[in-house]
N, C-alpha and C positions, 0 to 999 in steps of 0.2 A: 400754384403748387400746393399751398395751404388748404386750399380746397379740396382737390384732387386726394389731398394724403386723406380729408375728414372722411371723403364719400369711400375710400378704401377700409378707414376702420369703423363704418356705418354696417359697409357690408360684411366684413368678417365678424361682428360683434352681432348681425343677424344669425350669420351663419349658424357660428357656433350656438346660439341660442334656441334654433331650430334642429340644430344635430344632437342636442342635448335627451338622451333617455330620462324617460318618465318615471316617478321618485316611486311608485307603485311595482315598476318591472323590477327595477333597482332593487328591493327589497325581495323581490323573489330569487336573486342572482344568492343576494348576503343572505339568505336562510339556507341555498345548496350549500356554498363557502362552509358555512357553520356544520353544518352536518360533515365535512369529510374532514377525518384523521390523518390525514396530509394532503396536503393541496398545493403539493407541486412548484411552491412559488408563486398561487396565483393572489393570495395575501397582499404581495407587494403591488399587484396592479392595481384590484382590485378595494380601491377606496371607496370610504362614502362619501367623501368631498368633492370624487372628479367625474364626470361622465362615464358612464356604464359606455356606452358605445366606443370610448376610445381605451377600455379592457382589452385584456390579452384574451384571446382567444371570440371575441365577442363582434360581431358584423350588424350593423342598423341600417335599414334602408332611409330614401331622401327624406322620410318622414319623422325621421327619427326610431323608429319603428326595429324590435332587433329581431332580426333574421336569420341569424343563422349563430351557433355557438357549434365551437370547431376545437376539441381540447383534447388529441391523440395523443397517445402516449405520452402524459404527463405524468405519472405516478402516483395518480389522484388516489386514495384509498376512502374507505367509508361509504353511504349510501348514497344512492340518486333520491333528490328532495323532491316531494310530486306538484312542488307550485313552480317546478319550470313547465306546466302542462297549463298555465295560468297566462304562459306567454302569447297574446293574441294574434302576433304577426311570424313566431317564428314557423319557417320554412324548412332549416334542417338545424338537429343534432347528433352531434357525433361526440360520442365519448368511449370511442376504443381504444383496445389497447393500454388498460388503466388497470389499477387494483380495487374496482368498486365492488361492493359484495351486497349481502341481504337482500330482498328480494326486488322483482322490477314493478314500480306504479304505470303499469303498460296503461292500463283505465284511464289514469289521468292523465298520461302523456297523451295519447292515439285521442283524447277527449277533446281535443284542439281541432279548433276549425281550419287549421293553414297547417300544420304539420305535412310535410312530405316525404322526408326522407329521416329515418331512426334508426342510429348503427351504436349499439352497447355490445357489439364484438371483440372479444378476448378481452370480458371479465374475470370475477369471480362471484356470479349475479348468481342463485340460487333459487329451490325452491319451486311449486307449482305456478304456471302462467295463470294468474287471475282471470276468471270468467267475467265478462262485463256484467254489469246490473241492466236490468230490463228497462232501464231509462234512458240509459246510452244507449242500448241496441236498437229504442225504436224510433232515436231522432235522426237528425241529419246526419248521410252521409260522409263518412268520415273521407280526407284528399289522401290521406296516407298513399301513398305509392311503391317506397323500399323500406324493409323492416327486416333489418341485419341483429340477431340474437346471437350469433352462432359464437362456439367455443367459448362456454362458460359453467356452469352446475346444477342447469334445470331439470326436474324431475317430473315423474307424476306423467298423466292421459294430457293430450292437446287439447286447449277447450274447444268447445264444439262452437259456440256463440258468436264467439271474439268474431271472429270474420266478417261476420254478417254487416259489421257497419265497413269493412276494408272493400265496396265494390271499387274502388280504383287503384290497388292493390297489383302493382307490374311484378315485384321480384320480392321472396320468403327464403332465407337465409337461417335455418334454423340447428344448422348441423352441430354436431362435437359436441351434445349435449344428452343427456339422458331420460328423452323425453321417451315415456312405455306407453302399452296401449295399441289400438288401432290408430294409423297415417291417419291423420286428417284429411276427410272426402268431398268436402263441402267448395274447396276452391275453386271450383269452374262455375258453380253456381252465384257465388256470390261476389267472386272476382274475375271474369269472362277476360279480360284483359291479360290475365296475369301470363309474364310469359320465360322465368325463371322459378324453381320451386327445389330448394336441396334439403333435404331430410336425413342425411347420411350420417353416421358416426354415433348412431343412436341406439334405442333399445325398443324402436316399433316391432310389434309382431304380425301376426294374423297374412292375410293376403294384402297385397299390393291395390288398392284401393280403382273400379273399375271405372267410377265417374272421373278419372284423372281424364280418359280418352276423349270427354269433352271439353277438355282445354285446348278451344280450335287454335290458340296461338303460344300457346307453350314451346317453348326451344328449348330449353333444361330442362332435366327432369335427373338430378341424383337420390337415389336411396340407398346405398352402399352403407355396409357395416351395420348393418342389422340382423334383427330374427324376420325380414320377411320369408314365408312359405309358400309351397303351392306354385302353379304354373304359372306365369304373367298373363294378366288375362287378355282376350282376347279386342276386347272395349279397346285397349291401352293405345291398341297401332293404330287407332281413331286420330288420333293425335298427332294427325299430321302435317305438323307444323316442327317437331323436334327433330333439333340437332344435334343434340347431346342426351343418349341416354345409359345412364349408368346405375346399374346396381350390385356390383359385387361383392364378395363376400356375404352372404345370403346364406337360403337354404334353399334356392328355388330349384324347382324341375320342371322335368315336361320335354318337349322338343321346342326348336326355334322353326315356326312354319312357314313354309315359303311362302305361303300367301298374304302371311301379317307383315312379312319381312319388307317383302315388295311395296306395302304402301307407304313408309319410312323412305323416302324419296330423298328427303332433306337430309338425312341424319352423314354426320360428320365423322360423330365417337359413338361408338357403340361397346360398353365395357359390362360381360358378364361375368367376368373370373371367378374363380372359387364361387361355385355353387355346385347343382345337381345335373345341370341341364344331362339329357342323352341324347343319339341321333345326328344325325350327319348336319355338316351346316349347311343349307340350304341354297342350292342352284342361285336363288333369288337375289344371294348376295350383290352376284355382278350386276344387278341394276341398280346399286346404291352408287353411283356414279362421284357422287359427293363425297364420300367414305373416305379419312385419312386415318382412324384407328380402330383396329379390330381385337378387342382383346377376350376372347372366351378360353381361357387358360385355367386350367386347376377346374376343371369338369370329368363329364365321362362318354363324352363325345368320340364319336369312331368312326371307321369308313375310311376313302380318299375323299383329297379337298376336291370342291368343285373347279371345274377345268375353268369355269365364268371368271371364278377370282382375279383372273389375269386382267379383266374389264373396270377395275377397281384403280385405278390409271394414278386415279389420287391419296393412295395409298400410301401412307408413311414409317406405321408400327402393325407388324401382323405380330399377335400376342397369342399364340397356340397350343401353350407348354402346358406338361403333364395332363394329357388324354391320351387317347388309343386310337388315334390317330392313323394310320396308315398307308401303306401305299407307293409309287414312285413319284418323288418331286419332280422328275423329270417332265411329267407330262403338263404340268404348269409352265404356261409361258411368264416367265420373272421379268425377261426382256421389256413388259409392257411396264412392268410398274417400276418405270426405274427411280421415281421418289421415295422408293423404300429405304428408311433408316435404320430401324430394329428389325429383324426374325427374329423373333423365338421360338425354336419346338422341340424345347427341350423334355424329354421322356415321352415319347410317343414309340412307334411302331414302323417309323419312316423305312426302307431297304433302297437297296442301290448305291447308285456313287452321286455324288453333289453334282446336279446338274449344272451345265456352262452358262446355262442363260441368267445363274443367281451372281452370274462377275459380272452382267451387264447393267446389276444395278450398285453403281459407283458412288452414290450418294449413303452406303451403309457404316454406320457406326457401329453397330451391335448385330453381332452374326452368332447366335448359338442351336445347335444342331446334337446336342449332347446327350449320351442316353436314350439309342434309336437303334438302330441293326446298319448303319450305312458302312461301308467299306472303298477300297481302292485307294487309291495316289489320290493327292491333291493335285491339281491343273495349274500349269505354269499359268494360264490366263485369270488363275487367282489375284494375282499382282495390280490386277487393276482395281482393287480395293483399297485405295488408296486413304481413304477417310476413315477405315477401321479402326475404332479404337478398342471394341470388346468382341473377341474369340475363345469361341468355349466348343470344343468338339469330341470332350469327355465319354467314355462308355460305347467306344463304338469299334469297329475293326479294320481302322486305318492302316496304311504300311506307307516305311520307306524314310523313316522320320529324318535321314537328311537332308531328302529331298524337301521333305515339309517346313522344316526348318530354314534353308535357304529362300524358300517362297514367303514364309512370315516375315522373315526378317526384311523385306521390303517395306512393311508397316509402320512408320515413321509417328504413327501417332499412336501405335497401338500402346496400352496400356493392362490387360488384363489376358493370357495365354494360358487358356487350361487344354491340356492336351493328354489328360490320365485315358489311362487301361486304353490305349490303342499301342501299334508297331511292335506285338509282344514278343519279347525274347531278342530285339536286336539288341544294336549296340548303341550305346548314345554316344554322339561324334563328338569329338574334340576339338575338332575342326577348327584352328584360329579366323577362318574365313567368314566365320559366324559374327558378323561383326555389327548386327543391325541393334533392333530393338533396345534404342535410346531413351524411347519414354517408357518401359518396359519396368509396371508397381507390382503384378503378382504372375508369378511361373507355378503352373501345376504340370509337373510330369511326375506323378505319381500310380502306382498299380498296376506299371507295364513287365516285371520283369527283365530290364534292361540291365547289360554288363555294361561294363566300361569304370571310367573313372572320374571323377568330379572334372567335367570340360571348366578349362582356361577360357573361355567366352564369355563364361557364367560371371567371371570379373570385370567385363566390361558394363555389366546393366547398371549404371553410377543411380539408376533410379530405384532401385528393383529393392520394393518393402517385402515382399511375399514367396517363399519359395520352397514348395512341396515336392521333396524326392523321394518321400518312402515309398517302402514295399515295391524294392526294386531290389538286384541282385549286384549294385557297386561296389571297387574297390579301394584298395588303397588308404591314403590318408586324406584326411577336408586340411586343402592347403587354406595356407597363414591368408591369402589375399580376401577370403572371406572375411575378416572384419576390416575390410577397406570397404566396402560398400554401405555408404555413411545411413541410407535410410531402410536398412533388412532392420525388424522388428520381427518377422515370422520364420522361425526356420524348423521346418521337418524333416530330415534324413532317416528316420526309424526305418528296422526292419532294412538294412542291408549287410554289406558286410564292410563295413569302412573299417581299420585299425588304427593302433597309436594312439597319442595325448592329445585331447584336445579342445580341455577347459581352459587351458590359458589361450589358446585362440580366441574362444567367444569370447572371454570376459572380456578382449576389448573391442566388441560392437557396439560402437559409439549410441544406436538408436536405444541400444538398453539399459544406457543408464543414467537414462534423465528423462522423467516425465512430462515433462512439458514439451519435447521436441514431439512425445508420445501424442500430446495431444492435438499439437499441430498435425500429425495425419490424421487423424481420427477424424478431423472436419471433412476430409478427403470422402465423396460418394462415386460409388459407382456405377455405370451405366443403368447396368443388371442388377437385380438381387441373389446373391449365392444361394446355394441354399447347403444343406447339408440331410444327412441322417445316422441313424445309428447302426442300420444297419447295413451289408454291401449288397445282397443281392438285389435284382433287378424289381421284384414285387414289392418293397419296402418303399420304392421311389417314390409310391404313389401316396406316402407320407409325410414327405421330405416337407420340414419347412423354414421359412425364411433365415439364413443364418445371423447371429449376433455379427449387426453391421458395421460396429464399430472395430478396428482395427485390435488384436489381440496381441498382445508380446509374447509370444509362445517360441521357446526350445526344446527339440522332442529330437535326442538322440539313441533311442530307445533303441533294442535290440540289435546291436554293432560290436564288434571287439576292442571300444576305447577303455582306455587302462589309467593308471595312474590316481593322486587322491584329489580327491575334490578341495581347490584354495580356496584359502579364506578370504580373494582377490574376488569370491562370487560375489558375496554380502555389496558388490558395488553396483550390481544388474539391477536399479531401483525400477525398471519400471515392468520387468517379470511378471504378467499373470499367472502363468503355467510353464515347469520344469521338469522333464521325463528327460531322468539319465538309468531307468532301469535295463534291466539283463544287457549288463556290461560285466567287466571286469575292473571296475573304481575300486579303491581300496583307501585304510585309513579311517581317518575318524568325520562326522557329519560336523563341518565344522561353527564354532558357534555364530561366525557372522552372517550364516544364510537366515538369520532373526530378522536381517536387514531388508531382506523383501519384502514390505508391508500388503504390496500389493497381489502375492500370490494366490491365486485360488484353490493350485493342482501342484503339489509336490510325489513325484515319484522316481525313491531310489530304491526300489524293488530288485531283488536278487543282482544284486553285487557283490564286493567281498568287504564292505563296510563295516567297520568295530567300534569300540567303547560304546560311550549313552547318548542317547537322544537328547539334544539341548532344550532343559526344560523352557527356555524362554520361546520356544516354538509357540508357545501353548499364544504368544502374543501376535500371529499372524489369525485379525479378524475374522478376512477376507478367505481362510484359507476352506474350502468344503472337502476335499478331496487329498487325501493323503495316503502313501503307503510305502512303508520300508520293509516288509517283509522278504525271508529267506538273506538275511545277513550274518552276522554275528554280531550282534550287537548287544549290548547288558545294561542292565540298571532299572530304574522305575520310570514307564513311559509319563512323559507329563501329564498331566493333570486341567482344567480349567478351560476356558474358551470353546475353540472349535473342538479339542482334541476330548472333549465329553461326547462327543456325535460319531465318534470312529470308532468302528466295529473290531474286533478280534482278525479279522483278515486282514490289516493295514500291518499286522505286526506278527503273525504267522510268520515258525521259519528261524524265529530267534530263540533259542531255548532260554537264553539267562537274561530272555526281557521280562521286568513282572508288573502286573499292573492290575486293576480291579476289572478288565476284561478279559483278561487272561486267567488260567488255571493258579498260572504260578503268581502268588498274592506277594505284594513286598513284605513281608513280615516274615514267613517263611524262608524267604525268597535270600535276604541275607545270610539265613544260616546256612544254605546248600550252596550259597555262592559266595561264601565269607573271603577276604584274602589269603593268600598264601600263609602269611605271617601267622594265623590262627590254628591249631590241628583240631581234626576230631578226636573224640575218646579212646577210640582204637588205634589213632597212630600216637595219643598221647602214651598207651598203655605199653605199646611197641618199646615206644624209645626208654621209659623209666626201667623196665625188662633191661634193655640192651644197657642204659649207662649200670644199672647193679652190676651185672653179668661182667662188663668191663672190666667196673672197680673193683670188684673181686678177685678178676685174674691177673687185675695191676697190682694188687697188695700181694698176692701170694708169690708173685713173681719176686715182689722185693724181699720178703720174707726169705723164699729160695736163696737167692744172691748174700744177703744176711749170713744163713749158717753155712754154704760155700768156705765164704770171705775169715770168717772164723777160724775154722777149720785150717785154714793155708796158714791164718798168722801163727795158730799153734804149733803148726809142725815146725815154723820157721825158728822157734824159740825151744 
């Protein structure tokens, strides 16, 4: 056994003495160490007494040899030190997800004969990418293989050179950065291999670069979020090996040709949005057989779709919105693509009724059809849409809405129902039968015209954050059970005819008044992106953009007959961005706890019957851009300071005895014409000093008279 135990610590006392990192690498570790301003904790591993290889974050191969340094998301801040590029055997480094900044020693890192893999993604690395010296570029070889920069603060032209030693060079990761200039064109040349390349989120200009189409094994290719121009050329569809190609948000035109389309065999994604393109999309489509996403949306594309589409079998997201589009959906067979998840074709030129064969694809989440010319009833064989969770069928000339309503309300996962400006001038049902849409976060029935009265159903949606009823013709009073539904943050009724009190109802909607529940929706995304604009007609659409996605706490009872004054029970709505209680009949004074909404941006109490002064502590809403209480009766001097230096003379039109340095009426003046009661003018001074003489004159002579009377009688008496 004494043996046995010696030959066991013979070999561990090997071991360790062959696993031991070299006092040379060592020293290249404690000059990075030194150079960063915080280092995560790695201090405490990182000794010079103990082996570098049994560091945190540090891997050595059987030789001792270190391999690999692996230190994400540590909270390293400071510079990258360029004698880790001194390291002979290491293989990969990865240091994302960090706070490193200043600029990157790409030269001496990629200067390594064994490097392979280099990921400084989601820094804060800076600066021009250094051009090699012409003593790197004309030695060996560089193994480099993945070289992840992306999402950091690079600036400046791509160098041209750097490449020339990356011939084994698989995937360039370069996006979310600000690199200007022409795309770098040299890749196929000097990296034949490569077969990932994303460029996107940048400030490239010029054209789309045509030797990319000699990258016979390329499968990505993103350039999105750029200033590329000019048509895609024609080189590009060379390239066919890709399965991923995306360039949206652009400026590109041209048409999409069937003949380039066709040789893209491979392609998976195909994402043009937001650009220039025109022209119809091209027959050639249906032989991308591979195709699961097609997004050419936010273009100026026209025509009918091609009938082939229906051959796109593997089709998941068709992405079509905002072009001119036209046509009957009907003559597409939908039945084939029943892996469709998303439609989109929202603002297009679509006519007809929703054809049956788009119920046969059961596997949809996101159905929007919104802002098109479609009409008719909705099909009881709608219901087998079972998986829908976003409906948007806005702007179009639906009927029948209880019928539609009963069909929705099958949707058990549905979550997003915009159904504005369709079924105009019914009636909105009441209907307690309406008993669906449980996960139901935003209701848009707004701009139909609809009578009726605020439906009892509407108290069942225990989920329902979002809920648009204006510019419609309802009546009555907004019953109390509206603030029972714990997660409404958004509520618009404007623009009806509702009456009665009914500030003390909202003040107690619980999602208003506390910000933090606030922002636990706000993590909340939606399938779709909303979009909005400013203006309503149909040719503004083609403006529309993306709306602020974050969840708004907005109250908008605007244009309704509620009465009564505004409590000082509001100042409790903490987490309020935006307040329209104008052309109402509110009355009373603005009272001074509405200071307490810090967070408001849009205050309007516009034409009410509102008095006394404006609390000057308003002036202490930072947030606030947008204000207007005009057409009240309101007095005094408008506040001063903050935001309220930025509000024009319109915000306060309408109030004769408000004064203020954008108003005519100046506070200095402004007291004398509006002094108290208690104070007269000259002329009524002048009045009364008149009338008390005139008095007192006719009271003395009066006693006077009585006087010689009274005399008189006692003399005769005697």
């Amino acid at each position: 056994m004494d043996l046995l135990g010696f030959a066991v610590v013979l070999l561990l006392s090997l071991a360790s003495s062959t696993s031991s990192c070299k006092d040379h690498e060592k020293s290249f570790f404690l000059q990075f160490l030194a150079g960063l301003s915080e280092d995560g904790g790695l201090a405490v591993s990182w000794q010079n007494d103990t082996d570098c290889c049994t560091w945190e974050g540090i891997t050595c191969g059987t030789d001792a040899t270190i391999t690999e340094i692996s230190l994400v998301s540590k909270g390293l801040e400071g510079h990258i030190s360029p004698y880790l590029g001194n390291l002979t055997g290491l293989m990969r480094l990865n240091l994302s997800h960090n706070l490193l900044s200043g600029e990157l020693p790409l030269e001496e890192l990629v200067s390594s004969t064994s490097l392979v893999i280099l990921d400084i993604s989601f820094n804060h690395l800076s600066g021009a990418l250094q051009e090699f010296s012409a003593q790197i570029s004309e030695t060996t070889i560089r193994p480099l293989q993945v070289l992840n920069i992306s999402s950091n603060l690079f600036t400046a032209q791509f160098p041209t050179n750097t490449w020339k030693v990356m011939n084994n060079l698989v995937a360039l990761n370069a996006s979310n950065n600000s690199f200007t200039g022409q795309a770098p064109s040299s890749f196929c040349i000097s990296a034949p291999s490569i077969t990932e390349l994303d460029l996107s989120f940048n400030r490239f200009g010029g054209s789309v670069p045509q030797d990319i189409g000699n990258c016979s094994m390329l499968r990505v290719l993103k350039g999105g979020h750029n200033n590329f121009h000019g048509a895609l050329p024609d080189e590009l569809f060379n390239a066919s090996s890709l399965e991923y190609l995306s360039f949206p948000d652009n400026v590109l035109n041209g048409v999409l040709d069937d003949a380039n389309i066709i040789k893209l065999r491979k392609l998976s994604i195909l994402d043009l949005e937001r650009n220039m393109f025109i022209g119809k999309i091209p027959n050639s489509i249906g032989q991308l057989k591979r195709l699961e996403e097609l997004h050419l949306g936010h273009n100026n594309m026209y025509g009918e779709l091609p009938l082939t589409l229906g051959n796109c079998t593997n089709l998941k997201i068709l992405d079509l919105k905002i072009n001119y589009l036209s046509g009957d959906l009907g003559k597409i067979n939908f039945s084939s693509l029943s892996n469709l998840m998303i439609i989109d074709l929202l603002v297009n030129n679509f006519n007809g009724t929703i054809p049956e064969s788009i119920y046969d694809c059961t596997n949809l989440i996101a159905l929007r059809l919104s802002w098109n010319k479609f009409h008719g009833e909705f099909s009881q064989r709608m219901d087998r849409l079972r998986s829908l969770s976003f409906l948007s069928v806005g702007g179009n000339a639906f009927a029948n809405i209880r019928n539609a309503l009963h069909i929705f309300k099958s949707f058990r996962n549905l979550t997003v129902l915009s159904i504005e400006q369709n079924f105009m001038h019914e009636i909105l049902p009441e209907d307690e039968t309406i008993d669906g849409f449980e996960s139901l976060q935003h209701l848009e029935i707004y701009g139909s015209s609809l009578s009726g009265k605020m439906p009892v159903w509407l108290s069942k949606l225990k989920n329902l954050e979002k809920l648009f009823l204006y510019d419609n013709r309802l009546t009555g009073t907004v019953p109390v059970w509206i603030n029972k539904l714990n997660f409404l943050i958004c509520l618009d009724i404007s623009n009806n005819s509702f009456t009665g009190e009914i500030l003390m109802t909202l003040i107690q909607m619980p999602m208003l008044k506390s910000e933090k529940t606030v922002a636990n929706i706000d993590a909340r995304v939606l399938i779709l992106p909303t979009y909005m604009s400013s203006k309503k007609d149909l040719p503004a659409l083609k403006d529309w953009k993306y709306e602020y996605r974050i969840l708004r706490a907005e109250v908008n009872v605007a244009r309704n007959g509620f009465t009564s004054v505004i409590p000082p029970e509001i100042g409790r709505l903490k987490a309020l961005d935006m307040l329209d209680l104008s052309f109402n009949s509110f009355s009373g004074e603005i009272p001074q706890a509405i200071c307490n909404l810090t967070n408001l941006e849009m205050l309007d109490l516009s034409s009410n019957n509102l008095m006394g002064a404006i609390p000057l502590e308003l002036n202490k809403l930072h947030f606030l851009s947008a204000f207007n209480v005009s057409n009240n009766d309101l007095e005094g001097p408008i506040p001063t300071g903050g935001q309220f230096d930025t509000f024009d003379n319109s915000s306060f039109i309408g109030n004769p005895k408000l004064c203020g340095g954008m108003l005519s009426h100046h506070c200095n003046s402004a007291k004398a014409v509006h002094a108290p009661a208690s104070t007269l003018s000259t002329d009524q001074f002048s009045d009364k000093v008149i009338f008390g003489v005139a008095f007192g004159l006719f009271f003395a002579l009066g006693v006077l008279l009585d006087q010689i009377v009274l005399s008189k009688l006692r003399f005769l008496q005697f």
